[in-house]
N, C-alpha and C positions, 0 to 999 in steps of 0.2 A: 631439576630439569623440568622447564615448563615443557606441556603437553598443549597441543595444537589441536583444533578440532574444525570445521568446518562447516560453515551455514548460510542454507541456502533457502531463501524465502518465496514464496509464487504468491501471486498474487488470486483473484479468486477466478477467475477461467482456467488456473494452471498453469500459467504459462511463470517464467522463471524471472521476478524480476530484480534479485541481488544475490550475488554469489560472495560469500566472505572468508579468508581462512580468519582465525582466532585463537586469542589463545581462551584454553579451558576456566568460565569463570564469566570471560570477560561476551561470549555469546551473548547472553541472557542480553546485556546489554543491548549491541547491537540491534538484537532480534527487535526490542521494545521501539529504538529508533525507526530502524525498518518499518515497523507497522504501525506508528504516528505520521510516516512520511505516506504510508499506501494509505491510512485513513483519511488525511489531509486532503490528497488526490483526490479519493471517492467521495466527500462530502463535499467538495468541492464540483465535481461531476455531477451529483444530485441536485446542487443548486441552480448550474445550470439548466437542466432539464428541467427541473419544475418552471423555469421561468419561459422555456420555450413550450414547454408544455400549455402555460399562461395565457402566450402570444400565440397559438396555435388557435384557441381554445375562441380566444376573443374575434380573432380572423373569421372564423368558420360561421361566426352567427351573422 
C-alpha cells in the first residue's frame, strides 16, 4: 500500500507557490524540482535588477 503525503513549497515572502500531493519517497524529488524552478526565478530577478540598478545609476549622474 503506497502512502501519500503532501507538499507544499512558499516561496521566501510566504506566500504558497506549489501545492503537490505525492507519493512517500517520491517528495524529496519534487521538493528539489520546486526549488531549482523558484531559484531560476530569483536569479533571474537579481539580474534584472542589478541591470536596472546599472541604468539607474548611470542616468542620475
Amino acid at each position: 500500500m503506497a502512502r501519500e503525503g503532501k507538499l507544499v513549497l512558499l516561496n521566501l515572502e510566504g506566500a504558497v507557490c506549489e501545492v503537490a500531493t505525492c507519493q512517500i519517497g517520491g517528495c524529496a524529488a519534487m521538493s528539489r524540482e520546486g526549488l531549482k524552478r523558484e531559484l531560476a526565478r530569483v536569479t533571474e530577478e537579481r539580474t534584472i535588477l542589478k541591470k536596472a540598478t546599472a541604468y539607474f545609476a548611470r542616468e542620475s549622474q
